[in-house]
N, CA, C and O atoms as a MOPAC input file, in Angstrom:
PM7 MOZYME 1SCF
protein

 N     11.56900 1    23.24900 1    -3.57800 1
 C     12.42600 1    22.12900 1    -3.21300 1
 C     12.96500 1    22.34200 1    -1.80000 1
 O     13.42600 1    23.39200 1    -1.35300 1
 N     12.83200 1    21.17000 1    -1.16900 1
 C     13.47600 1    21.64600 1     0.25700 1
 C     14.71300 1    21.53000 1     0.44900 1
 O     15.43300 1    20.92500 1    -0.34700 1
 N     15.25300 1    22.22100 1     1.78800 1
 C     16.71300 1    22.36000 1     1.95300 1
 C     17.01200 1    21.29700 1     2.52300 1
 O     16.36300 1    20.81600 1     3.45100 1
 N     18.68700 1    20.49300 1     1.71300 1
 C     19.07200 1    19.42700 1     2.09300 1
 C     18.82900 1    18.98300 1     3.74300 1
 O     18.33000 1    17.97400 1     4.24100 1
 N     19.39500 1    20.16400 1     4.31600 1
 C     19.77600 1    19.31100 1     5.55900 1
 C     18.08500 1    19.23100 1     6.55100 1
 O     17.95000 1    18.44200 1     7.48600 1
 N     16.82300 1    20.30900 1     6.04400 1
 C     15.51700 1    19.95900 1     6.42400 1
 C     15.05200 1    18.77600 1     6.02600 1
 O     14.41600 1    18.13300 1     6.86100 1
 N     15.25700 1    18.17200 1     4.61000 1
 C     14.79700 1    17.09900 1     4.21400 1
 C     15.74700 1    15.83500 1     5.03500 1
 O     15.16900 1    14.75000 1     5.10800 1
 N     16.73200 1    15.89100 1     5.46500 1
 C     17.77300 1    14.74100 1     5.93500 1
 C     16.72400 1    14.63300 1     7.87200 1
 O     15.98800 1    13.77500 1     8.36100 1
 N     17.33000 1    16.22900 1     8.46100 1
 C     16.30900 1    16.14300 1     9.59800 1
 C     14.92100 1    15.37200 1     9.41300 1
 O     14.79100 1    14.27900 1     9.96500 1
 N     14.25600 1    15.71600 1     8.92700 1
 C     12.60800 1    15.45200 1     8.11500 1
 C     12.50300 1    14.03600 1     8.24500 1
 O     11.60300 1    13.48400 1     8.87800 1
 N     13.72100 1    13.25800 1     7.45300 1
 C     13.76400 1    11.75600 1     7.88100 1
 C     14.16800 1    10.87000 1     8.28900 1
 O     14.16300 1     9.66000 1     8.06100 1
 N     14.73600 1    11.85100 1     9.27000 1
 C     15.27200 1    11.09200 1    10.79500 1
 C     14.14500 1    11.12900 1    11.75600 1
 O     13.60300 1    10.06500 1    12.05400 1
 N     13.78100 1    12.12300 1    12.21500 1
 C     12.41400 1    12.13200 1    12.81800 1
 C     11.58600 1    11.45500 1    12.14000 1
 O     11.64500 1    10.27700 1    12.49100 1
 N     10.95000 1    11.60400 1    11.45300 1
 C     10.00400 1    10.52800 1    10.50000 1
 C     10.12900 1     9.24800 1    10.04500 1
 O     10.36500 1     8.94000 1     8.87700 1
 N      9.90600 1     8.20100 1    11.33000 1
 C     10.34900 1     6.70400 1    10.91300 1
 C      9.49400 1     5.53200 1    10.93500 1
 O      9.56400 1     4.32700 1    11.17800 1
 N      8.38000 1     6.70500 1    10.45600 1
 C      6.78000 1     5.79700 1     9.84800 1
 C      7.37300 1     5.57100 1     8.87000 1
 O      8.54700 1     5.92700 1     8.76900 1
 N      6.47100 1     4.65400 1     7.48000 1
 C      6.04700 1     4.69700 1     6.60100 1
 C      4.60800 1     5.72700 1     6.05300 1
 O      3.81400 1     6.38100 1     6.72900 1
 N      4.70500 1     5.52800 1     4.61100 1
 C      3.71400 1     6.61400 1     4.55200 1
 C      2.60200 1     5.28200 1     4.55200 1
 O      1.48900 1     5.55700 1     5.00100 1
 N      2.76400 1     4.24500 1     4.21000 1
 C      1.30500 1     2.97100 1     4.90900 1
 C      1.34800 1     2.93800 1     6.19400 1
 O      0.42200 1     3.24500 1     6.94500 1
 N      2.32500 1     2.59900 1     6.47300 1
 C      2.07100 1     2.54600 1     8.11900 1
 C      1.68300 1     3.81800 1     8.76000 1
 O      0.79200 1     3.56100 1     9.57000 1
 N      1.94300 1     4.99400 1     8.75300 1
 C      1.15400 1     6.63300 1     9.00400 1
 C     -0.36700 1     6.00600 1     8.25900 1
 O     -1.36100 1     5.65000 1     8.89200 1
 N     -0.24100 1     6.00100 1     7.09700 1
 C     -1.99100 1     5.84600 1     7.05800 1
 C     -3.03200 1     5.04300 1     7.81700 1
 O     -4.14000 1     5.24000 1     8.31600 1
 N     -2.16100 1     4.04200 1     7.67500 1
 C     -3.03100 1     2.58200 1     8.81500 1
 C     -3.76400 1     3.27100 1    10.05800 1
 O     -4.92800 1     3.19000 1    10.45000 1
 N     -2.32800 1     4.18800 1    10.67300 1
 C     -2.19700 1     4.40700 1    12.20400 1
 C     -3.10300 1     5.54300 1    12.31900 1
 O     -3.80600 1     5.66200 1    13.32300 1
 N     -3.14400 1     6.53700 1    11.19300 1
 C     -4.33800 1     7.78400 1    11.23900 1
 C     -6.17300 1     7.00000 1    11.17000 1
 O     -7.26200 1     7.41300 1    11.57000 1
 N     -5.88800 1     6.18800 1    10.71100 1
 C     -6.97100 1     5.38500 1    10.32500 1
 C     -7.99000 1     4.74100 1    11.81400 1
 O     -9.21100 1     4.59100 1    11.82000 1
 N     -7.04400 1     4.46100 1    12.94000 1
 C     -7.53000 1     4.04900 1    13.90100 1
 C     -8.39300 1     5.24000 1    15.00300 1
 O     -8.48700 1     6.44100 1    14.74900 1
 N     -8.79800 1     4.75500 1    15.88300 1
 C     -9.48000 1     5.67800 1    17.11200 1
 C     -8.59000 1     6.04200 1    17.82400 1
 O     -8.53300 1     7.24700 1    18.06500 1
 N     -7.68000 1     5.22400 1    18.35500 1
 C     -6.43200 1     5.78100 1    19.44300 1
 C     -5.59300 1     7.10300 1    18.69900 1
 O     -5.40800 1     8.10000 1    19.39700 1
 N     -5.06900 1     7.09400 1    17.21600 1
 C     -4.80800 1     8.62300 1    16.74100 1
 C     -6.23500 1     9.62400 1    16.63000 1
 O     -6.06800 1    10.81000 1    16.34400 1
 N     -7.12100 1     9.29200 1    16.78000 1
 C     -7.84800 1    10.33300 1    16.51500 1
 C     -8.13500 1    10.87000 1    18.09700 1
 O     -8.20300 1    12.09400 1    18.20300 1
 N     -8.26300 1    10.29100 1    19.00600 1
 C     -8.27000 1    10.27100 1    20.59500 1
 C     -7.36200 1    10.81400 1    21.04800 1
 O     -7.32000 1    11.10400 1    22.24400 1
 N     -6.31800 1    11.11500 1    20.12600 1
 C     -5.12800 1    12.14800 1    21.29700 1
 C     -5.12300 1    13.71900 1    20.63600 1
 O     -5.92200 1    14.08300 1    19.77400 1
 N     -4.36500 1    14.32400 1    21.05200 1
 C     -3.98900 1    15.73700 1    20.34900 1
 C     -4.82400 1    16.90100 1    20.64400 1
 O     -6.03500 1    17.03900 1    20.81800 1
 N     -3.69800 1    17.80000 1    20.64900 1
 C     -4.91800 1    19.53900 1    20.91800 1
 C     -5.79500 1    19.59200 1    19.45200 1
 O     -5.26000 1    19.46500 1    18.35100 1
 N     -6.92400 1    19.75800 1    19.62300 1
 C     -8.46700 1    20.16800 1    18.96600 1
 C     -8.72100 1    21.15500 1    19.21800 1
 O     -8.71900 1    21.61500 1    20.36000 1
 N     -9.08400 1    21.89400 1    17.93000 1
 C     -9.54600 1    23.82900 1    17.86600 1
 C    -11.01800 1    23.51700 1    18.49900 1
 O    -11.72200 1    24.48500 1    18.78500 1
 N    -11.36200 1    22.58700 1    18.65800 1
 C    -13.17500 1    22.19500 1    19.37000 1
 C    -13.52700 1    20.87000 1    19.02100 1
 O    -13.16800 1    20.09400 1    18.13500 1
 N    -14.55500 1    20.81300 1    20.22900 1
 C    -14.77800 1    19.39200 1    20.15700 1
 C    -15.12100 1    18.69300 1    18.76200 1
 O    -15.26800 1    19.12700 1    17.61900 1
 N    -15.18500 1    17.42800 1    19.34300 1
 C    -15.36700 1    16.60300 1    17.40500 1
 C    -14.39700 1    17.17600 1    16.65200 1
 O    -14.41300 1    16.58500 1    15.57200 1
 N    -13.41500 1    18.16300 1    16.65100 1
 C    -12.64200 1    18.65300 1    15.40800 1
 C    -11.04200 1    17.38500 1    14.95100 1
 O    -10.60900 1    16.34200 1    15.44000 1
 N    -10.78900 1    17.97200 1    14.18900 1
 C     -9.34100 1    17.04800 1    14.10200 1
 C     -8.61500 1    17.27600 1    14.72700 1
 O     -8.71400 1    18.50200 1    14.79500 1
 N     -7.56100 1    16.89800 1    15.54600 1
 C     -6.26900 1    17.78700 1    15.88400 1
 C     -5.38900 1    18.20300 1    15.19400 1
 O     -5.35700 1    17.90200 1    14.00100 1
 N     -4.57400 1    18.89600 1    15.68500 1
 C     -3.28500 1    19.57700 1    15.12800 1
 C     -2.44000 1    17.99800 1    14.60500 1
 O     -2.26200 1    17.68700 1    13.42700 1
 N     -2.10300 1    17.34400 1    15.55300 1
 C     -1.31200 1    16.17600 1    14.92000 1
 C     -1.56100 1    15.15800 1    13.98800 1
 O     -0.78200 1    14.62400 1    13.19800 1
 N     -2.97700 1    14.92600 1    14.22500 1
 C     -3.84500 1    14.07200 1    13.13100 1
 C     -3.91600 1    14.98700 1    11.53900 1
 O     -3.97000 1    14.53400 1    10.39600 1
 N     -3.89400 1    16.14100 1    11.93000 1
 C     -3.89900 1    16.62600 1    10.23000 1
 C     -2.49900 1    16.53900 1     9.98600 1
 O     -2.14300 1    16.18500 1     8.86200 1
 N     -1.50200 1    16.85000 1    11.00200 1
 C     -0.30100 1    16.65800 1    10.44900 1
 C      0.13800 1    15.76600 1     9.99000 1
 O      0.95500 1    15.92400 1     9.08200 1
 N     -0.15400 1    14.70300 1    10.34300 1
 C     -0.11500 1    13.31700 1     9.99400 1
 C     -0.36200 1    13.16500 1     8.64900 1
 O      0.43900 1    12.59600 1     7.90800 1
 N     -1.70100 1    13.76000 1     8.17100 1
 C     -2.11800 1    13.53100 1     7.03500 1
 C     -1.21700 1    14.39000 1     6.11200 1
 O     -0.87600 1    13.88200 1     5.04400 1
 N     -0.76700 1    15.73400 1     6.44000 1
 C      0.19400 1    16.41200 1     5.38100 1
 C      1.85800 1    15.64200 1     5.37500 1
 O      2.76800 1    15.97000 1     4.61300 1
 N      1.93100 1    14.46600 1     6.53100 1
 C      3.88200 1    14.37500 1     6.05500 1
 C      3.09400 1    13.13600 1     5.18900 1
 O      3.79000 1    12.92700 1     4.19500 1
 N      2.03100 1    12.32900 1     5.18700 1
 C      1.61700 1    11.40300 1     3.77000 1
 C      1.76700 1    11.79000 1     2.77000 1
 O      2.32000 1    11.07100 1     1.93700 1
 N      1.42100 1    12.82900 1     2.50500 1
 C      1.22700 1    13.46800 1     1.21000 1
 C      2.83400 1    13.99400 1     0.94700 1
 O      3.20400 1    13.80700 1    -0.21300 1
 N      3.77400 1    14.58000 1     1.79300 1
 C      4.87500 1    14.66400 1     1.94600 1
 C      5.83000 1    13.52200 1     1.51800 1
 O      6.66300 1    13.65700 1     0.62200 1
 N      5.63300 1    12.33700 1     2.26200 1
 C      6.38400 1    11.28000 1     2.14300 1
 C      6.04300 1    10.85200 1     0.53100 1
 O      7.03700 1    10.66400 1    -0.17100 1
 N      4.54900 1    10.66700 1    -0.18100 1
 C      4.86600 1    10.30600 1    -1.67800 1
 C      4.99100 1    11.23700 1    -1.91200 1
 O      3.88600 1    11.68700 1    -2.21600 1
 N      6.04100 1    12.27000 1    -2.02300 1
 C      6.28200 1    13.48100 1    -3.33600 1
 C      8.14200 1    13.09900 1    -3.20100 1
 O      8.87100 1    12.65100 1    -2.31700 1
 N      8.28500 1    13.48000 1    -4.33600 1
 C     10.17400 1    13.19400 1    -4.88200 1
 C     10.79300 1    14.27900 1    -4.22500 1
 O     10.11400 1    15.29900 1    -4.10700 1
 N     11.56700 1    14.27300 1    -3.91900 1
 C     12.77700 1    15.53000 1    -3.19100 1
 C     12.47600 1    17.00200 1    -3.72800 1
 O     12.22700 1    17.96500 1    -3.00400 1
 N     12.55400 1    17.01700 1    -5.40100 1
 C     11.90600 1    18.06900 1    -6.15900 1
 C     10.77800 1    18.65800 1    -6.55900 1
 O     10.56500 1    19.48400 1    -7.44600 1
 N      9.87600 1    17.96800 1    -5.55600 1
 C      8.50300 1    18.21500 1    -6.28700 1
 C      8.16000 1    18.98500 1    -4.76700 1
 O      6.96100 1    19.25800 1    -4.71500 1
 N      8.91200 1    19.40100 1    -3.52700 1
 C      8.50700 1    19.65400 1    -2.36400 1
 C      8.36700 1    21.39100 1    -2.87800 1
 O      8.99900 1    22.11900 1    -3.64300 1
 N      7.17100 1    21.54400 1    -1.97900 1
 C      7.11500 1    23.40900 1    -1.97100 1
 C      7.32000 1    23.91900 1    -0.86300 1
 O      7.25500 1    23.13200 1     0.08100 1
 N      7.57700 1    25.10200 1    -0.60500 1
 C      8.29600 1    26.15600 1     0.22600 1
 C      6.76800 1    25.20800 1     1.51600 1
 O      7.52700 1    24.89700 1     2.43400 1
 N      5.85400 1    24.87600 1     1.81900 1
 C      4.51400 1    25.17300 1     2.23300 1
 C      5.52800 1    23.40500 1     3.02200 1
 O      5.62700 1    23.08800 1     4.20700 1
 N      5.90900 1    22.88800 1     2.16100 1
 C      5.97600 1    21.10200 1     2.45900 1
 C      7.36000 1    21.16500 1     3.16400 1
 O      7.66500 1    20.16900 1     3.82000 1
 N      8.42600 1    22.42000 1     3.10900 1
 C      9.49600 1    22.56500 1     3.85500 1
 C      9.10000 1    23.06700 1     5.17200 1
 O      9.66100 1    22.91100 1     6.25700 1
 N      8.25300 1    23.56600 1     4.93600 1
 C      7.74700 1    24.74400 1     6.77800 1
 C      7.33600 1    23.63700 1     7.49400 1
 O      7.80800 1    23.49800 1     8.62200 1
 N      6.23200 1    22.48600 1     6.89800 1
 C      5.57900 1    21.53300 1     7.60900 1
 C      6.98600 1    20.87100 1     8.17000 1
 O      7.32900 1    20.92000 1     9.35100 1
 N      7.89900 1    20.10900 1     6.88200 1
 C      8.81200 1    19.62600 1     7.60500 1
 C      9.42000 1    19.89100 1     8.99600 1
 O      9.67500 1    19.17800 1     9.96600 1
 N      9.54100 1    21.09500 1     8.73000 1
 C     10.42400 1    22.06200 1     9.87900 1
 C      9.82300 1    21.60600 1    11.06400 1
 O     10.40500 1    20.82300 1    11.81400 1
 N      8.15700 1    22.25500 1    11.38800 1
 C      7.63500 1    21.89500 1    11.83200 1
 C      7.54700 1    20.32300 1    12.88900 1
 O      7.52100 1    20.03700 1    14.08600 1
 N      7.52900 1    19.71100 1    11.72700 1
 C      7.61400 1    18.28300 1    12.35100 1
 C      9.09600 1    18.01800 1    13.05200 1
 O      8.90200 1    17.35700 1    14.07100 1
 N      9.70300 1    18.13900 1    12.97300 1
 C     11.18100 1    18.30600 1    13.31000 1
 C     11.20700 1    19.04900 1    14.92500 1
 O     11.54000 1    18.39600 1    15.91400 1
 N     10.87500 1    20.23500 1    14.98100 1
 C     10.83700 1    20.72100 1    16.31500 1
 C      9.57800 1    19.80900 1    16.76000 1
 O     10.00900 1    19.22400 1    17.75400 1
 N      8.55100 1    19.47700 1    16.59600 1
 C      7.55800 1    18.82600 1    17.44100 1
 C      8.16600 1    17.72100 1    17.71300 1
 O      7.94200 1    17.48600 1    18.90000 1
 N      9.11100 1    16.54200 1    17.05400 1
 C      9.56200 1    15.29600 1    17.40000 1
 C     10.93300 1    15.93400 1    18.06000 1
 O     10.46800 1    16.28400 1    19.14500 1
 N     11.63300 1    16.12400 1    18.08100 1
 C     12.52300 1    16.55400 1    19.07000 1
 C     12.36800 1    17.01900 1    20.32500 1
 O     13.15300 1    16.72200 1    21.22500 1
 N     11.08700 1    17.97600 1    20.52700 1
 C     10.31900 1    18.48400 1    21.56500 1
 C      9.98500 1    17.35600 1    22.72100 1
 O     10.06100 1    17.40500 1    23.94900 1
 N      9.56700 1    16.28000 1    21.76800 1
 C      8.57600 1    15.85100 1    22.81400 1
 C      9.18100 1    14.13400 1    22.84800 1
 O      8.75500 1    13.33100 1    23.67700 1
 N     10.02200 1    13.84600 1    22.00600 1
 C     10.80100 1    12.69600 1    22.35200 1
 C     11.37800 1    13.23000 1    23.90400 1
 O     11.57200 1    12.40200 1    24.79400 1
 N     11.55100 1    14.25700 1    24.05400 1
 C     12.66100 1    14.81400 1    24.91000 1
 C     12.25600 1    14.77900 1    26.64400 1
 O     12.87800 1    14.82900 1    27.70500 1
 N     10.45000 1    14.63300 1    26.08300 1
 C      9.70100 1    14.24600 1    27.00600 1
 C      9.10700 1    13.51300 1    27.76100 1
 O      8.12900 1    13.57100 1    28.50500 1
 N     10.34400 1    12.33300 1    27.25700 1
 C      9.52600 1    10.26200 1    27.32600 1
 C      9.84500 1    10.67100 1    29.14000 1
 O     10.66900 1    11.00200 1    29.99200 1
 N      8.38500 1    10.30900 1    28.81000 1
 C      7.62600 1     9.66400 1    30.56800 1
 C      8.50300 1     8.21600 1    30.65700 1
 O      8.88700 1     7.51100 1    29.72300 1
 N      8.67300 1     8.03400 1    32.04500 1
 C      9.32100 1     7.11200 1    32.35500 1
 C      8.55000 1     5.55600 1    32.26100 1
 O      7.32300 1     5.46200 1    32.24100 1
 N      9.35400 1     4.51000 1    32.21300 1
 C      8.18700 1     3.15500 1    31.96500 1
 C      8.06500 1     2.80000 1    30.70800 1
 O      8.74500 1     3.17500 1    29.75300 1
 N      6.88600 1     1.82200 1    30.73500 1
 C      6.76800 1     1.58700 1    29.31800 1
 C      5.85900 1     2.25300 1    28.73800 1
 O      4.75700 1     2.33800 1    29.28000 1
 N      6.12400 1     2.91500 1    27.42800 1
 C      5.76400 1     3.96300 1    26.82000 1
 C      4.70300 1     3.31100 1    25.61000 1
 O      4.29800 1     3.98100 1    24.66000 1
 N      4.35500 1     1.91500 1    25.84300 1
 C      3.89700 1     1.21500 1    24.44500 1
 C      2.61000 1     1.80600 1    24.06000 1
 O      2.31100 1     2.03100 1    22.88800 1
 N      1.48600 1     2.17300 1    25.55500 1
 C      0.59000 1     2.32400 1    25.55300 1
 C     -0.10300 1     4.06400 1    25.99700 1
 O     -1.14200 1     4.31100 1    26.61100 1
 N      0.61000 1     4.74200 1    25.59400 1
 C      0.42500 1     6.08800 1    26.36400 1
 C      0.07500 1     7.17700 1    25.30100 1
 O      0.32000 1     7.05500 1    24.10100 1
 N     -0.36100 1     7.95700 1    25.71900 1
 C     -0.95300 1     9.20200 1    24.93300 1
 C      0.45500 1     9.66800 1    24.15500 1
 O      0.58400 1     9.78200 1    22.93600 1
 N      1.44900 1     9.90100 1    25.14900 1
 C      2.74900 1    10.28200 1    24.76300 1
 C      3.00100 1    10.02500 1    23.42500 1
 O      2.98600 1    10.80200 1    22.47100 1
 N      3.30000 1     8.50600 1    23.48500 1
 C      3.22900 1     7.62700 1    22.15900 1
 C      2.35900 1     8.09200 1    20.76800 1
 O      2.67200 1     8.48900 1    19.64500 1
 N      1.42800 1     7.88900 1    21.29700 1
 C      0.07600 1     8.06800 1    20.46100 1
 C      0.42100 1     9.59400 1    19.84700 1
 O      0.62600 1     9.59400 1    18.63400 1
 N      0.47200 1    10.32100 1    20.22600 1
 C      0.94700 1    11.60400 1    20.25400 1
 C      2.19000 1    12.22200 1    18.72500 1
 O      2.29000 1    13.07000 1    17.83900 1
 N      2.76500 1    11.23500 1    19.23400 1
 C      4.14000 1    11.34900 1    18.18400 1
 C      4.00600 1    10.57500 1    17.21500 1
 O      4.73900 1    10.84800 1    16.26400 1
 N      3.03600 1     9.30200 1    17.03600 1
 C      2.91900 1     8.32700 1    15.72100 1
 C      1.77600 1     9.67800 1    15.42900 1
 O      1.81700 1     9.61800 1    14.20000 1
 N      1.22300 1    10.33500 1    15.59200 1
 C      0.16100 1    11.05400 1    14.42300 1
 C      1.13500 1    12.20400 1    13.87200 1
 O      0.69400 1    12.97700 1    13.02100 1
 N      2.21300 1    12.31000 1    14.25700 1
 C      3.27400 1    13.14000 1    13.34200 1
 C      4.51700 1    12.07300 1    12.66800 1
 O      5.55000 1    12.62200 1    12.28300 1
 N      4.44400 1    11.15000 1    12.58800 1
 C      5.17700 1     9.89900 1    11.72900 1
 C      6.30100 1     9.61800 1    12.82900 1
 O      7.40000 1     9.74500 1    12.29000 1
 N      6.39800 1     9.34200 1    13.93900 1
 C      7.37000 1     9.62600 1    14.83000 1
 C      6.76500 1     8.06800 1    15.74600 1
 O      5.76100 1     8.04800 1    16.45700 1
 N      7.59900 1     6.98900 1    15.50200 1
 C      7.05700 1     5.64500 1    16.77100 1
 C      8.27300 1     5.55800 1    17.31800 1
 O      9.24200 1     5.05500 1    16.75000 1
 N      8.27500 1     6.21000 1    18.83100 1
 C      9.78400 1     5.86200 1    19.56400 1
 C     10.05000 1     4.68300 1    19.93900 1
 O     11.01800 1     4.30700 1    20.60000 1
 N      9.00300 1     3.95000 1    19.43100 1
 C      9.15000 1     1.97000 1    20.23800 1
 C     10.12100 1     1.24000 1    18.52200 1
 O     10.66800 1     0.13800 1    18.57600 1
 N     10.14000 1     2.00700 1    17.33800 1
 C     10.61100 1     1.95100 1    16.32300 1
 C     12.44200 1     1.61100 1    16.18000 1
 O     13.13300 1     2.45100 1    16.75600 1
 N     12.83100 1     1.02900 1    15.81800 1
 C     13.94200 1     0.86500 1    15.63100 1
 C     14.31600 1     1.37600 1    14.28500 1
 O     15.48000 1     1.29100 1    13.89300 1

């Protein structure tokens, strides 16, 4: 089970849906951004993407020590790199792209 205040962080940063994360993993522009262990591979953010889905449908109690680290995880990466908004409009940029494959759309209200 994760710790309150990781799970509260967890979904503040995280202001996908778990449809809307799927939709968005689903396209070419998330698969087109992110560090890759080698070419053609997945990235780091695109799989992450796919583990806060699986994250987002599980109940508060059903989280494992493995689904708190990811959280964590996601938490320093969206804080990191919000921190990093390029100036302008950000609608169309890797930046962007970048942070929706970890459930994170800063154009999101």
């Amino acid at each position: 089970m994760a710790d309150t205040d990781v799970f509260a962080e967890f979904r503040d940063a995280v202001n996908m849906t778990a449809g809307e994360l799927t939709k968005w993993l689903g396209t070419d522009e998330s698969r087109e951004v992110g560090q890759k262990a080698s070419a053609g591979s997945e990235s780091v953010g695109h799989d992450s993407g796919r583990k806060i889905v699986q994250i987002l449908g599980k109940k508060k109690a059903d989280l494992t020590d493995a689904d708190e680290r990811h959280m964590r995880k996601v938490v320093g990466y969206v804080h990191r790199h919000t921190a990093q908004r390029p100036d302008g409009d950000v609608s169309d940029t890797r930046w962007r792209r970048s942070l929706m494959n970890w459930g994170h759309d800063p154009l999101k209200r």
